[in-house]
C-alpha positions, 0 to 999 in steps of 0.5 A: 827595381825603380818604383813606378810613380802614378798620379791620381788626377781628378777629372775635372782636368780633363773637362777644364778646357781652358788648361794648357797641355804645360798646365796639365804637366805641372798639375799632373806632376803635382799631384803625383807628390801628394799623400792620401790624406792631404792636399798639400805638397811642397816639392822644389821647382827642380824636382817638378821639373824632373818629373814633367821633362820641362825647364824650370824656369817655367815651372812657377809661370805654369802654377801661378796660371793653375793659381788663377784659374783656382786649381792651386794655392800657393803659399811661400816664395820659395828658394833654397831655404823653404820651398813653396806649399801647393794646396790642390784644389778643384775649381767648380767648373760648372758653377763658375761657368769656365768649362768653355775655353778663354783667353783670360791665362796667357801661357809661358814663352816656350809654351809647345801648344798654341793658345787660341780658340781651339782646345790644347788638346784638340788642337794637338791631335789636329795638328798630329793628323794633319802631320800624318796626313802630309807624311803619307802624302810625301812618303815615295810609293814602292815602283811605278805610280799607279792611277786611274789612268793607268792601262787595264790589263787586256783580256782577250775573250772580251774583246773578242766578243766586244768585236761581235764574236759568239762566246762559244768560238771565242773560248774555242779559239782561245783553247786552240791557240794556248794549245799552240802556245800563242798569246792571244794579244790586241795586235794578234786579234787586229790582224785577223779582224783585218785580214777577216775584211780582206776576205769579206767575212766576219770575225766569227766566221775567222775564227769557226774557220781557224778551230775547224782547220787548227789555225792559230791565224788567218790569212785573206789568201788561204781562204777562196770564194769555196771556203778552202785553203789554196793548197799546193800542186800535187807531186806526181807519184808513181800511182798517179802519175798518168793523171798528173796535166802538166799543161796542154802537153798532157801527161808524159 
């Protein structure tokens, strides 16, 4: 089993505003190497390197700039025959006055965070959010695109009512045609309310007449000044059969 490696970091880091999200790695990964007892590491640039995932060409530019802003003492060149000893040390943030962000350390060439005015780490969680943002943007939706503009589902009653009809004889009639098994649709309701007009009644009315009669519609036609269907002629039967008029030649 791989031993796990952790690193005590004071928190003043995390407060220090003018460090680099690199600067954190290299300082971070330092501390990692220090025993309890003592301030002073000496690991190889190669073996700070490992640890952070950074090359190491650019390890001694970020611990000459953790140097300068007092988070190190450096002692030794290094190379392959003494490695250079890193004393760790703690700035006085609050007495030096560098808990605001400044310019005053440029960061190395590869450097993933931008130095400016805004903060690394806030700048990174910045840039994070607007990458977010900018994916959920792109991202294709599953079928068709849905707005505000989109058509509302047609709800029957209501526009029924909407075109003066009472509650009662619109659920009435709706009841009646789903018995039929009839939808109850925008061109179905248009073309009652039109033949309602031919006949000179209100949609109300249309439909009191279709729930009375068992009508799933309504024709012009069907309804006569008396308020009745115009029915068939009667086929004569052997019990009515005298009483049939056939015309002016009277029953046969």
């Amino acid at each position: 089993m791989n031993m796990k490696i952790f690193s005590i970091v004071p928190i003043e880091v995390w407060r220090d505003k003018r460090l680099t999200l690199e600067q954190v790695r290299v300082l971070g990964v330092l501390l990692s190497f220090r025993a309890k007892t003592t301030d002073t590491v000496w690991p190889s640039r190669k073996q700070i390197a490992e640890r952070c995932g950074m090359n190491v060409c650019n390890i001694s530019t970020a611990t000459s700039s953790l140097e300068r802003l007092g988070w190190l003492r450096k002692d030794g060149k290094g190379g392959h025959s003494k490695a250079t000893r890193y004393t760790i040390t703690v700035p006085d943030l609050e007495g030096s006055g560098t808990v605001a962000y400044s310019a005053t350390v440029a960061p190395s060439a590869t450097s993933t965070v931008a130095h400016s005015a805004t903060p690394p780490v806030a700048e990174w969680a910045t840039r994070k959010e607007q990458t977010t943002r900018t994916n959920h943007v792109n991202t294709p939706t599953q079928g068709p695109l849905q707005s505000g503009s989109a058509k509302a589902k047609f709800d029957p009653r209501q526009h029924l009512l909407a075109l003066g009809a009472d509650q009662q004889t619109a659920d009435d009639f709706l009841a009646l045609r789903k018995a039929k098994r009839a939808p109850v649709t925008k061109t179905v309701v248009a073309d009652i309310t039109r033949e309602a007009g031919k006949a000179g009644i209100s949609l109300d009315e249309v439909l009191q007449i279709c729930c009375a009669r068992g009508w799933q519609t309504f024709r012009a036609d069907w309804h006569c000044k008396g308020g009745n269907r115009t029915a068939p002629r009667p086929t004569p039967s052997p019990e009515n059969f005298a009483s049939v008029d056939y015309g002016q030649g009277g029953p046969i």
